[in-house]
N, C-alpha and C positions, 0 to 999 in steps of 0.2 A: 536739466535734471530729469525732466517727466521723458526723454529719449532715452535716457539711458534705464529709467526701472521698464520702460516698454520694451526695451531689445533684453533686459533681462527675462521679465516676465515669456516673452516671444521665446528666447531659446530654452528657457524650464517647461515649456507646454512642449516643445518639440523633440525635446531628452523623452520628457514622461511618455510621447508618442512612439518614441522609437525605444524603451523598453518593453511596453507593453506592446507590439510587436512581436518583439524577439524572444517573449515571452513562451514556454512549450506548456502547454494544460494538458499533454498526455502524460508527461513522466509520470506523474503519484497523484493521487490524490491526498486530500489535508483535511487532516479532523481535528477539529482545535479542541472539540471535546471530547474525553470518552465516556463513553456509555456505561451506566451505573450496573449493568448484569455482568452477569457472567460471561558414452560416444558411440551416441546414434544416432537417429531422427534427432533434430534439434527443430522444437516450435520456437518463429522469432521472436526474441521478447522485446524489441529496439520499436516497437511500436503498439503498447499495449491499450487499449482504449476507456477511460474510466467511465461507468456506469454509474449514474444516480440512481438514488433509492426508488424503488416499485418502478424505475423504467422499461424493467420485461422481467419477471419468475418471481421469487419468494426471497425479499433480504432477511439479514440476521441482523441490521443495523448497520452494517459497516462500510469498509471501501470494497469496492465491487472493480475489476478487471476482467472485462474478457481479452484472452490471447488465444490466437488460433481456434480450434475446437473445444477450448475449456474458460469456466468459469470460475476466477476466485474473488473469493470474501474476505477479507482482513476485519477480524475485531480485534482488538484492545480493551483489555476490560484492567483498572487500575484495582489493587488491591493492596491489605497490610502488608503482605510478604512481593510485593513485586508486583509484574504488570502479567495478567494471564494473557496469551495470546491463542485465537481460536483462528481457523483458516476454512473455510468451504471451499472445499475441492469438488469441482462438478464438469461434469459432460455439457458443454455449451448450449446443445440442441435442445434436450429435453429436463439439462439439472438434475442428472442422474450419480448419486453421491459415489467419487471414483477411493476404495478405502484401503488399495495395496500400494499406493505410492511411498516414496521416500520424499520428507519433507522435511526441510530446514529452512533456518531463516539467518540470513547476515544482516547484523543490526549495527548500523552506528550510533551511539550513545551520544548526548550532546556535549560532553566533554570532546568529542573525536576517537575515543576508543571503539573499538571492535569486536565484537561477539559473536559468537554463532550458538543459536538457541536448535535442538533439536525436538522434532514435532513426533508427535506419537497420536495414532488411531483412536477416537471415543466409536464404539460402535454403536453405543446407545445413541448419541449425538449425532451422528454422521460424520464427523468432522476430524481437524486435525489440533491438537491441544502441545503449544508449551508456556513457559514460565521465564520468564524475565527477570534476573532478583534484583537490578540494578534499578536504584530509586531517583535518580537524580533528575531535579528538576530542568526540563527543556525539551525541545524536539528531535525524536532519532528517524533515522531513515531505515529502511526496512527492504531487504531484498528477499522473497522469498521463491526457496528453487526446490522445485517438485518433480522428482524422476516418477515417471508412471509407464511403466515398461517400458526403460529404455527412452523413454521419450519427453526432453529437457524441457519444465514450462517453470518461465521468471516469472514473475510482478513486482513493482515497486509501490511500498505504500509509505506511511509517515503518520507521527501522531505526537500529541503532545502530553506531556505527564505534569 
């Protein structure tokens, strides 16, 4: 009896070792909580690298991706009428706020439906702002695609409501 929970015990430690293996910590980052505020060049999005908080420039609280030459910020900010969503769009090198891009965002909702939220310019902010009105409780994924002349930049973030 005490062989057989040992060779159980032995192959559940070695499952757990080879998930977490195969596990990718670039895809997204994950916020369990959100925060009570408010065809051309193609840059690769298939490996975007997630940045913690104050690891290099100025956060807004959020998820941080640099890809290629650009830095983006993911907040979520939960609210009565839906979930606002804010994006920092910046210049890698020096976080120099880029404000003529086209910004959208595909979101999967945790039902499995699909949306696309369209982002518009705060100039006062820096930033790029939309609204979410869908409340349901769960985790959505989040792709956001940013044309900045001509030139395609993804991120994948996630969060939970």
């Amino acid at each position: 009896m005490n062989s057989i929970k040992s060779g159980l015990i032995l192959i559940a430690s070695a499952g757990l070792l080879l998930l977490g293996a195969c596990t990718n910590s670039n895809q997204a980052a994950n916020t369990e909580n959100i925060p009570a505020s408010s065809s051309s060049n193609t840059q690769p999005s298939a490996s975007p690298i997630p940045k913690v908080e104050g690891q290099h420039g100025k956060s807004h609280g959020g998820q941080i991706v640099e890809t290629g030459a650009y830095h983006l910020e993911f907040v979520p900010v939960k609210e009565a009428n839906g979930t606002h969503l804010d994006l920092y769009l910046q210049r890698g090198d020096n976080h120099e706020a880029i404000p003529n891009a086209k910004v959208t965002a595909q979101i999967q909702l945790p039902d499995g439906t699909q949306k696309t939220v369209p982002f518009t310019y705060d100039v006062k902010g820096k930033h790029y702002a939309g609204l979410l009105k869908e409340k349901i409780n769960g985790q959505y994924q989040v792709k956001v695609n940013a044309d900045i002349q001509g030139k395609k930049v993804d991120g994948r973030f996630n969060f939970n409501r």
